[in-house]
Every structure is written in structure tokens, then in C-alpha cells.
C-alpha positions, 0 to 999 in steps of 0.5 A: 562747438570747438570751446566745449572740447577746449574746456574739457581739455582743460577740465581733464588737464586739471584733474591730471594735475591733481591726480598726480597730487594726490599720488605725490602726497599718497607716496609721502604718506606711504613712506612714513609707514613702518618698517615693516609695511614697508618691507612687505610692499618690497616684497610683493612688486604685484600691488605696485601695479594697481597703485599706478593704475588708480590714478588711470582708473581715476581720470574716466571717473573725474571725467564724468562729472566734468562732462556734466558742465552745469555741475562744477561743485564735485571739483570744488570739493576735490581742490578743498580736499587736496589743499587739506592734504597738502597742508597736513603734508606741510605739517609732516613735514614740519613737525617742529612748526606744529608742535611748537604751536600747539604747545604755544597756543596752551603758553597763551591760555587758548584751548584748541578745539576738540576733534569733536567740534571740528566739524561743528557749524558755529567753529569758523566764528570770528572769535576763533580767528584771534587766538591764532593771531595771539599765536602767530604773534608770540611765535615771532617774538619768540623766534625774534628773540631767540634768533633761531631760522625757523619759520612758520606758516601763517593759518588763514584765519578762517582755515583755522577755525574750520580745521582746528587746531593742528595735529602734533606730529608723530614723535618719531619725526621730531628726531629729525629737528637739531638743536641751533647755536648762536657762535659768539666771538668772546675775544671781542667782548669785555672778559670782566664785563662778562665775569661780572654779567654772569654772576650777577644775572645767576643771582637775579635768576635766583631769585626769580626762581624763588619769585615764580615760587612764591607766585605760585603759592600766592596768585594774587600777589602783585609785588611778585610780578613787580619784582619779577619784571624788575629782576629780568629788566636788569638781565636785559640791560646788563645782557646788552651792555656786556654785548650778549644780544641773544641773551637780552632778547630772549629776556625781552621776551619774558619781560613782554610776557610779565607786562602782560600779566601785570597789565591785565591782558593776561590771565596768571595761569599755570601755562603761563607761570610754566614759560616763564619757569621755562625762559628761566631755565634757558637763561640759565643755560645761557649763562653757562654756555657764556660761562664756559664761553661756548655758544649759546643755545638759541633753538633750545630757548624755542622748545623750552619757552614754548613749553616743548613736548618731554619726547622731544628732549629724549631724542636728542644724541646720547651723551658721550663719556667725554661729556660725562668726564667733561660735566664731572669736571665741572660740576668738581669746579664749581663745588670747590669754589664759591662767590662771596661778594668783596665787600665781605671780603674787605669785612673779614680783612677789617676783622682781621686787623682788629685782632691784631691790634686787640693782640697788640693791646694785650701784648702791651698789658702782659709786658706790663704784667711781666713788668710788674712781676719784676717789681714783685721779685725785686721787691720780695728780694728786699724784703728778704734781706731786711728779714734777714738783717731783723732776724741778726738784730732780734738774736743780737738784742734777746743776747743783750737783754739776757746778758743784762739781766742775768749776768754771763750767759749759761753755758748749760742753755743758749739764751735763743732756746729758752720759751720766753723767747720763741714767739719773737722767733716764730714770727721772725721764721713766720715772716721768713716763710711768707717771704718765700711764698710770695717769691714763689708766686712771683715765680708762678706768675711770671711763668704763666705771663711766659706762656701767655707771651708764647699763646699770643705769638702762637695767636700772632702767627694764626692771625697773619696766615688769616690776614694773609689768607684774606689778603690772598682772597681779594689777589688777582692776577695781572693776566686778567687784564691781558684781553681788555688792554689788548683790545684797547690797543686794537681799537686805538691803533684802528681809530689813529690808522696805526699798527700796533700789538701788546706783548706781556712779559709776566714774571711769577704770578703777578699777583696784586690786590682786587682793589690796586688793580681796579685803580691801575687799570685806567692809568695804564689803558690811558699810557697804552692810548697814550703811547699809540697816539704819541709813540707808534709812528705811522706805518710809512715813517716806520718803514722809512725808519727801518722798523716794522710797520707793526709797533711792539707795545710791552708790558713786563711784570715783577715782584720786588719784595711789598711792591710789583714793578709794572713797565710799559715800554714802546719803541715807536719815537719817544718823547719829543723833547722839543715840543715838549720843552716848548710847551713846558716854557710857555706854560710856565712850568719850566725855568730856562735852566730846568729845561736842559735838564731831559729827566726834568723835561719828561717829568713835566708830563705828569703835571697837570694841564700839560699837553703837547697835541693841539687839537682836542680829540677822544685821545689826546689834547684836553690835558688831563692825561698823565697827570691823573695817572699820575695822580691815581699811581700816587692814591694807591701809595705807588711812583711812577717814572718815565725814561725816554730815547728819541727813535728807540721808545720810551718806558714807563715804570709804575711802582705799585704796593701788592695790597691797600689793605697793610702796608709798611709804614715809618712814623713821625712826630709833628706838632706833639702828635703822631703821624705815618707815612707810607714806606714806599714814598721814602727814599731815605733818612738823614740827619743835619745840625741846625748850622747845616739847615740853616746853610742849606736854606740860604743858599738854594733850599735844597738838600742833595742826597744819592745824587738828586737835588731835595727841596727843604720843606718843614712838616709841621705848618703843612699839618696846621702846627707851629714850626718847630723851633731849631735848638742845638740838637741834630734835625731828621729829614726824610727823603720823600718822592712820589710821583713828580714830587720829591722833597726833603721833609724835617720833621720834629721826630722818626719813631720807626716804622711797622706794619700797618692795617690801613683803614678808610676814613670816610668820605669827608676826611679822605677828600681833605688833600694829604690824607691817605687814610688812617691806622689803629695803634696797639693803644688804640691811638688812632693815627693819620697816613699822610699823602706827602704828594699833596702836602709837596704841592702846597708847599711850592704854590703856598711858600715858592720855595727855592729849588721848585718849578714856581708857576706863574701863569694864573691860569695854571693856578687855576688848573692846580686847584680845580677840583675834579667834578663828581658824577654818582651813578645809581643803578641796580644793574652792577654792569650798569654801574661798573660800565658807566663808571669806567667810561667816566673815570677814563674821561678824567671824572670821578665817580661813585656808585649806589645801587637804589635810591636809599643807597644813594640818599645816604650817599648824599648825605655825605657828599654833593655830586656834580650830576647825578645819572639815575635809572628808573626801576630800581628796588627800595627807591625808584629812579623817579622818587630819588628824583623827587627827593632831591628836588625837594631838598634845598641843599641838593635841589641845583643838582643836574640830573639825567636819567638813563633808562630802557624805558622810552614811552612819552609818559615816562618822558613827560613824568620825568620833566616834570620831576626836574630831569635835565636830561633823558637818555635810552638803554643801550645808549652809545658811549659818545652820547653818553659822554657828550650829555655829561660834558655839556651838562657839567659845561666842560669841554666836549671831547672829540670836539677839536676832530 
């Protein structure tokens, strides 16, 4: 008796808590009312009244049946009711949810049922429940993806089936939903990286747009969706490796909805085609946001993906009239400029230079002409006088003969006006008169070559303006480095536990070639590392010093004339001349004598092999640091110095020609043939006696000139010719010196110098030690620029000449002529490629670069690369048939070959160790992995293996 008024107590407990429910959710609803249902429940407080006395008049009612204690099922269905209530509640409350369901679950190719079968017995089947499944899980990919913080609510399988699909909310609420942005520090990131990524993911999304259109008209093409994988692959991985994760995993999302398609797990529908449209307009906008270095709109990658409703976009804020100003800005931007790849760039400059020469060739055939014209009115000049001279002597000869024949000459008639004597008159006047034609014809001609002359410098001048033109197209300002050789200096001084900051000193524009630039970007990040690791003192002993404990790294940039000056000075402690000297003698580099001399102690750095620290690390100690900058300055036609004071600093000053492209060139003769050398490696030009070469190379074989001591090297059997043999005429000498070499090179004749378009000579000459490139002569006589530095350096080790360092231990010997090993990289991605090659050129190798598998075999065919690191997809040829292919050619079969790929599925693994793989490594990899994987495969000392 005491339970059953307990139980009813509870019973009615329940029913208030679910009365007071349904009042929460009837107010919920109320409120979403219009404006003027609204307006006219303030007016009238009476109907109020019964609203809170329903749920009053409600209790007695919900108590009936729950007095009748057998029948439990009317509350059953009252809890099944309000669980709905409230779950349609939840759905007005996140309008954004269900909406984005809704249209998901179109994106997928499922139907929702209609509000007509909803009720109907066979729609809670289990096949109902795997759609949603479907959707729940793109849902979380998708919001994986875009990084977004909404969350959605899990349907039970079987609730959904029995409901239906959910109802989209009234539009109204979806003002409500703001569009999210992820923030994206750029100054951490690589601004070229970035540069780079944008125009190269605007390219492929291109092309994809044009794919998704060709795949519309042909459904049944497969190579599209290839294609189409292929492109957004590469988005994916350069997106990763430029650091723009929203980026990539947004098209993580697209590439996981093509292999579905190309896998068969899904049908090719035109809600399919629409999201992947839609993915790539989000891509798009991605990249103008990183474009305009804004944040990235992730919520919009949602929304457009998922194929969000049209109102849901209208809702969005009116744009202000800043923004209008603001997109006429841009859109003004962008119309005044274009992308044209370099190479086009280099195309144009090389056709440029044709016409020049083509210029000049004419130029020397109209000075011929004009030549030839002065011998014309030379010899009409003649011509002329001996007319003259036979017109004296025909009248002298017609006087004689008539005077013979009839005896004094009649003083009525002149012998000269009788008719038997005017045919030789006439012919004689005849010949006078032609004689006069050809002058004149002589004259015209030489007119018109005078205006020819006048065409071609009018032709001459229009051509340079294009050249310069050209030239200025590939000019880049230094201030493009500034964020990249800053954060180098951020990550050094934080590796080394030291303070540092890089201050640039930019006089002008300083403005250099694309080309020059690309070549001195490694050499000077390495001076900065350098000077770090070695000058920056530690924070304490700046203190003890009297410095700040921040050192000041600075680089100052001018002009002067064909060249910039680049100087990066520090004022940490300079160069340890002890240690230095130390080093230099035990290594043989230095003569005790020489090692007094401080300007010779710190040129030793720049010699190969040269390293004072004595462990091996990522920043110092492998021994081949300033020698390839050294080395890479020269290349480019450049001189490097270096100037030191203890505890104040050192500086470095780095001479580097504006442009690759033309230079200033002086040029010589050796072994009957002609040769250039570059204007910027000559010091000076002198002039000896045969007795005075002859002393020199007695005494110490050197040959003093403003100050500085030249050894005496001869050019010709530095070329593969006969020396020349020393007559009685005076010798020319020219004072070469660049990098750490200088000498005084005789050659057999200077004949001036000019401007010069320099042109590459392939692979296979330019790897010949000496040979900078070549140029074409008006005559088209084809002439080499020579590298002095090589040919320097071969001289000391070949002849030991007087007045060199002479190196004695073998194993220097060694180091002088070991080639540095080749690494080609294959990739389709440009970000791959150029983020790669920069790693491996920092770590001191060489690299070239192919974008497919067809590139790369003719590549081949010119050179053999030490190791080859390949990616999988690429067009044309894949990573696995160049794989193939260079397995099965004998000359190429040794070759080591890692790939370097997204793809990590045991089958790709298996495919690729049966083609011959050495090794296998995962996109995105970290750069120490990379870099170790290169070392042990080429056998070279592991850097970073001595910390």
C-alpha cells in the first residue's frame, strides 16, 4: 500500500518534468514566430494566461493513465514524442548541421526519402542506415579537412531511417552562421616557397577546371579522373611542403573523393562533379587569400564543398566600399602584369642576342660594301684622268696625221671640226660621259650604304632597349631575400644558443638577375650560418666583452657600374688567426713564411677541405663551407674577399656581375685561336721584354704589380697548345684574380674587349674544369669564355709553380680533385623540385632537376647522376617505369635510386623493391631524414654526425 503512492509520486514527477519540456520547447518555438505573431502575443498579456495553465490543466490529464498502472504505453509514446521534439529543437538550433548534411547526402549520391514514405513500414530497413554512415563519415573528413569547429550530431541509425532525412531549416537562421578563418603566420614561412606554390597550384587548378569540363562532356573517360588525381596530388604535396596544411588537407579531401570514383566505389554523378567543381573554387580562394597573405577561409571550404544552399551565401554582410576600392585594386594589379615562365624569358634574351650578332655580321658586310665603294670611286678617279689624258693624245695625233697629210693647217677650219674626224670624238665624249655615270652611281651607292649605317645603329639602339628590356624582366630585387636570410639567422642563433639579428643596408634598388640571384642565395645563407656559428660570441662573453648580448649581422648592398657589392660584416670576434694558422700549417696549406702574412691566413678559408671546428655538425666542421661559396661566387663571374679584426668582426665582400646574360669580356689570343675572358677577373694589363720575363721566372716566378705579388703562368699549355716561343717583341700579361686565385697570365695577343651575349654550352662542355660558357662573334666564329680560376689551380698542382701554396699532403690532393656527386631530382610538383634542390645544394651537392620521367631520360643522356630521387605520379613517365628504365640500361643500371613519394601502401612499397629501389621515403618527409638517406646512399660523411 505505501509503494503504490510512491510510484504515482514518481509517475507524476516524471510527467512534470516532461510537461515542463514541452513548455521550453512550445517557447522555443514561439520565439521563432514572425514578427508580427509576436507583436500581437505583447499586446494581448490575456492569452498568456492559458498558456501557463495548460500545462496545469495537463498534469490531471497525464495523471489518468498513469493511475492505470498496467497501461504504460501512453507514456512510451509521449518520451518517443518529445525525444523528436527535441531533436527538431536541436536542428533549429543548428541550421548549419542540417543543412550541410542535407546537401552532403545529395554530394554522396543518396536520395533522402520523401515526407511520403517517412511514415511507410519498410523505411527503417537496414540499407536505410548506410547512407547516413556515408555521411557522417565525409562529414568528418570534411571538417577534418577544413579545420573548421563544428560538430555534428551522430543520427542513430535506426532513428534516421524511421524520420528521414532532416528538414533544412528555415533560411532566415542561417544568418546567424559566420564564415571561420584559419590565421597563418607568413613570416614564418618561405615567401618564394609561397610565391612559387601559388603559381603553380593556379596552374594545375587550371587545368583541373578545364578537366572537370572535359569530364563532363565525356563521362566515360578515365584518363580525366587520372589526370585529375594527378593534378590535385601535387596541390597536396607542394601545399604541405610550402607549410600551408589547411591547403593540402582540403585537397586531401577532393583526392579522396576522386579515388573513389576511380576506384568504383562511386558513381561519376553530376552532384559529384558539382563538389569537386566546388573544392576547386575553394581552392582558388585559398590561394588568393595566401596570395594577399590573409587567412584562409576554412568554414567556406564547408559550405562550398558540400554544396551549400544559394541563400546561404546571400546572407552573408554587404560589402563596404573599401572593399569595392579594395577589389578594383586588385583586379587593376593583376590585369597589369602577367606570368611568363623564365624559361621563355631566357628564349626571348637568347633571340635578342641573335640579333645582335645578326646586326653585327650585317654591320661588317656594309663596311665591306662602303669598302668597295671607295674602290669604285677610286678607280672611276682613274678612269677619269686616263680619259682625259687619251682625249690630249687623240687631238695631238688627228693634229699630226692632218699636218702630214695636208701640209700646214688651214686657217679657215680646225683639223678637230672636220666629220671625218668626229666618230673618234664622239666615242672619246661617249666614254667621258659614262665615266661620269659610274661616278655618280658610285655616289648613290654610297649614300644609301650611309643610310644603312644610320638604319642599323637606329636597328642597334631598338635591339639594346629590348635586350635591356629583357634583361630587366628576369631583375629581382635583393629585398626579396630579406624574410628568407632572416629566418635562417632566427634558426641558427636558436640551434647554436646564441642572439642574433640581420640588419639590410639596401643602397638603390639593388636589382640583379633571377639567374645570379638563385646562385648567391646559398652562399650567402651559409656566410650567415657561418658567421653565427663562428663570429657571434655567446651572450655571456658579450657581456664580458662590453657588447649587447644581441649580435648585429649586416648586409649592405650598392652598385658599382656592371657589378653589385654585397658585404656581410659582423662585429662578433672575428677571424681566430691562431687557429687558423694551426690548421692552415697542418694541412699543408701554408709555408711558415706565408703564415704571417694575416690577408693570406684568411684567404685560406676559402680553400677546400679548410675547417677550423673539430666536430662535425649540420653547421660547421665537413669542410666544405666557404670553399663552395667561394666556389659558386666564381661561377657566376664574381670575387669574394674577406677582412678581419679580432673582437670587432669580420666582413666579407662579394662582387657579383648584374646579369649572366651579357657581360663585359677582354679577349685573347692563344694557340692561333681566340678566347675571352671575363672583364671583372682582370685586375690589369701590363707589358714585359722577353729579358724581364726571363728574370722574373728566375727569381721567384712572380710578377709584382699595384702592390700584390702575381705568379707568371703562361696561357697556352693550360689550353692543350705549344707555348709560345719568346722572340724579341714585348710579352702581354693580364692580371687575373678571382676568388683566392690571382696570377699573371702571358698570353700570345689582347685584342680588346666588347660586350658579349654569353651563351651555355651544354652539359658536357660546361662540366670541362675552365670553361664559363661561350659567345657568337659578328663572323659567327664561335668563341670560349674561359674560368681563369680552374685553369689557376691546375697550373699550381700540374708545374708547382714559384710564388703558389704548393700542397703536400695527398689527402688535400685528393679533396682538389674530387668531383662533387650529382643528385637528380624528378618530380612534377616545382615546389618539390626547387625545395629539394635547395636542401641538397646547401648540404654541398650538386643538382639538377626533371619534371616527368621523359624529361629525365634525356637528361640522362647527357649526364650520369650519382643518385636519382624519383616521385611516383608523374605525367608522361611515372616514377615506377623511369625506375624500370634505368634499371634495364646497362649504363645507368649502378645508378642508386630513392623514391620519394605520398604513397606509402605495402603494394607501392613491394612494386618499388622489385624494380631495384634503394630506398623508400613518405611525403612530407623531415629534411634529416631526407638528407641522412642521401649521405649513406652516396657513402659520404652524415651530417650532424659528430653532435
Amino acid at each position: 500500500e505505501e509503494e503504490v503512492p510512491e510510484a504515482e509520486a514518481a509517475e507524476e514527477q516524471v510527467a512534470e518534468e516532461e510537461a515542463a519540456e514541452e513548455e521550453a520547447a512550445e517557447q522555443e518555438v514561439a520565439e521563432q514566430e514572425v514578427a508580427e505573431q509576436e507583436a500581437a502575443e505583447e499586446e494581448i498579456p490575456e492569452e498568456e494566461i492559458p498558456e501557463e495553465e495548460i500545462p496545469e490543466e495537463e498534469i490531471p490529464e497525464e495523471e489518468i493513465p498513469e493511475e492505470a498502472t498496467p497501461e504504460e504505453e501512453v507514456p512510451e509514446e509521449e518520451v518517443a514524442e518529445e525525444e523528436v521534439a527535441e531533436e527538431e529543437v536541436a536542428l533549429r538550433e543548428a541550421p548549419e548541421e542540417a543543412a550541410l548534411a542535407d546537401e552532403l547526402s545529395e554530394t554522396e549520391g543518396f536520395t533522402a526519402p520523401a515526407a511520403s514514405e517517412t511514415d511507410a513500414p519498410d523505411a527503417a530497413s537496414p540499407e536505410a542506415g548506410t547512407p547516413e554512415r556515408k555521411i557522417s563519415e565525409q562529414i568528418d573528413a570534411i571538417e577534418d579537412a577544413a579545420g573548421s569547429e563544428v560538430r555534428f550530431e551522430e543520427w542513430p541509425e535506426q532513428e534516421t531511417a524511421d524520420r528521414g532525412a532532416p528538414e533544412l531549416p528555415p533560411a532566415a537562421d542561417s544568418a546567424s552562421v559566420s564564415d571561420d578563418a584559419t590565421a597563418v603566420d607568413y613570416a614564418e614561412l618561405d615567401s618564394e616557397l609561397l610565391d612559387l606554390f601559388i603559381e603553380e597550384g593556379q596552374e594545375l587548378l587550371e587545368h583541373s577546371d578545364d578537366l572537370l569540363q572535359q569530364w563532363r562532356e565525356n563521362p566515360e573517360d578515365h584518363q580525366l579522373v587520372t589526370a585529375l588525381q594527378r593534378n590535385i596530388h601535387t596541390i597536396k604535396g607542394s601545399a604541405r611542403m610550402a607549410g600551408l596544411n589547411p591547403v593540402g588537407e582540403v585537397a586531401h579531401v577532393l583526392e579522396d573523393l576522386l579515388e573513389k570514383i576511380a576506384g568504383g566505389r562511386k558513381q561519376a554523378t553530376t552532384a559529384s562533379l558539382d563538389a569537386l567543381e566546388s573544392g576547386c573554387d575553394h581552392l582558388h580562394a585559398m590561394l588568393d587569400a595566401v596570395e594577399k597573405r590573409r587567412p584562409l577561409p576554412t568554414r567556406t571550404a564547408l559550405t562550398e564543398l558540400a554544396g551549400e544552399e544559394p541563400e546561404f551565401i546571400d546572407e552573408t554582410p554587404a560589402a563596404t566600399r573599401a572593399d569595392f576600392e579594395e577589389a578594383g585594386e586588385a583586379r587593376t594589379g593583376r590585369s597589369s602584369s602577367i606570368r611568363l615562365a623564365s624559361q621563355r624569358i631566357e628564349e626571348l634574351l637568347n633571340f635578342a642576342g641573335e640579333v645582335s650578332i645578326f646586326r653585327s655580321r650585317i654591320e661588317q658586310e656594309i663596311g665591306g660594301f662602303r669598302g668597295n665603294i671607295g674602290e669604285i670611286e677610286q678607280t672611276v678617279a682613274r678612269l677619269r684622268e686616263q680619259l682625259r689624258k687619251l682625249e690630249q693624245e687623240t687631238e695631238a695625233q688627228i693634229l699630226s696625221r692632218y699636218e702630214r697629210e695636208h701640209g700646214a693647217a688651214d686657217a679657215t677650219f680646225d683639223p678637230l671640226e672636220l666629220d671625218r674626224y668626229s666618230n673618234i670624238q664622239q666615242l672619246s665624249r661617249a666614254l667621258a660621259e659614262s665615266v661620269s655615270d659610274l661616278n655618280s652611281l658610285a655616289e648613290l651607292m654610297d649614300e644609301s650604304g650611309r643610310q644603312s649605317e644610320t638604319l642599323l645603329m637606329q636597328q642597334a639602339r631598338v635591339n639594346t632597349e629590348l635586350q635591356e628590356g629583357l634583361m630587366q624582366a628576369r631583375m629581382v630585387s635583393f629585398n626579396t631575400l630579406a624574410p628568407r636570410l632572416r629566418r635562417v639567422v632566427r634558426n641558427t642563433a636558436r640551434d647554436v644558443g646564441r642572439k642574433a639579428d640581420l640588419q639590410i643596408q639596401l643602397e638603390g634598388e639593388g636589382e640583379l638577375d633571377r639567374n645570379v640571384l638563385d646562385r648567391v642565395t646559398a652562399p650567402i645563407e651559409h656566410i650567415l650560418r657561418n658567421a653565427i656559428a663562428h663570429g657571434i660570441e655567446e651572450p655571456s662573453a658579450r657581456r664580458a666583452a662590453g657588447k649587447p648580448e644581441h649580435g648585429t649581422i649586416t648586409i649592405s648592398i650598392d652598385r658599382e657600374a656592371t657589378e653589385l657589392l654585397i658585404r656581410i660584416a659582423d662585429d662578433g670576434s672575428g677571424l681566430d688567426l691562431e687557429r687558423i694558422r694551426a690548421r692552415a700549417l697542418e694541412m699543408g696549406l701554408l709555408t711558415p713564411d706565408q703564415a704571417h702574412d694575416p690577408d693570406q691566413l684568411a684567404q685560406v678559408i676559402f680553400r677546400t677541405g679548410f675547417s677550423t671546428a673539430e666536430e662535425v655538425s649540420e653547421l660547421s666542421g665537413r669542410g666544405v663551407g666557404m670553399d663552395v661559396v667561394s666556389s659558386e661566387v666564381r661561377q657566376v663571374g664574381g670575387r669574394i674577399s674577406v677582412n678581419s679584426e679580432p673582437g670587432e668582426g669580420t666582413r666579407i665582400t662579394m662582387r657579383i656581375p648584374l646579369s649572366l646574360a651579357v657581360m663585359q669580356a677582354i679577349f685573347v689570343h692563344a694557340g692561333e685561336r681566340l678566347f675571352a675572358i671575363p672583364l671583372q677577373a682582370v685586375r690589369g694589363v701590363a707589358r714585359l721584354s722577353p729579358a724581364e720575363w726571363r728574370d722574373a721566372l728566375d727569381a721567384d716566378g712572380t710578377y709584382r704589380y699595384g702592390g700584390e705579388d702575381y705568379p707568371l703562368i703562361e696561357l697556352d699549355p693550360q689550353l692543350g697548345f705549344e707555348p709560345e716561343e719568346i722572340g724579341t717583341e714585348s710579352l702581354s700579361l693580364l692580371m687575373i684574380a678571382t676568388g683566392d686565385q690571382h696570377a699573371a697570365i702571358r698570353v700570345s695577343d689582347i685584342q680588346g674587349h666588347r660586350e658579349v651575349v654569353l651563351k651555355p654550352v651544354g652539359p658536357q662542355i660546361s662540366s670541362i674544369p675552365g670553361i664559363l660558357g661561350g659567345t657568337i662573334m659578328g663572323d659567327g666564329q664561335v668563341v670560349v669564355l674561359l674560368d681563369m680560376a680552374p685553369l689557376i689551380e691546375r697550373a699550381v698542382s700540374e708545374h708547382r709553380l714559384p710564388g703558389m701554396v704548393e700542397v703536400e699532403t695527398a689527402a688535400t690532393a685528393e679533396e682538389e680533385i674530387k668531383r662533387t656527386p650529382l643528385v637528380m631530382v624528378v618530380d612534377d610538383s616545382i615546389t618539390m623540385r626547387r625545395v629539394t634542390a635547395r636542401i641538397l645544394e646547401y648540404h654541398g651537392l650538386e643538382v639538377v632537376t626533371a619534371r616527368d620521367g621523359v624529361e629525365a631520360v634525356d637528361m640522362l643522356f647527357e649526364r650520369v647522376p650519382d643518385l636519382m630521387l624519383l616521385d611516383i605520379e608523374m605525367p608522361r613517365m611515372d616514377g615506377f617505369e623511369l625506375a624500370g628504365y634505368v634499371r634495364d640500361d646497362n649504363r645507368l643500371a649502378q645508378v642508386p635510386i630513392m623514391m620519394i613519394t605520398s604513397r606509402s601502401g605495402d603494394k607501392h612499397r613491394e612494386h618499388a623493391r622489385q624494380l631495384g629501389v634503394d630506398r623508400y621515403l613518405i611525403k612530407p618527409y623531415q629534411e634529416v631524414d631526407m638528407v641522412r638517406n642521401v649521405f649513406e646512399i652516396l657513402e659520404m660523411p652524415e651530417p650532424g654526425a659528430g653532435e
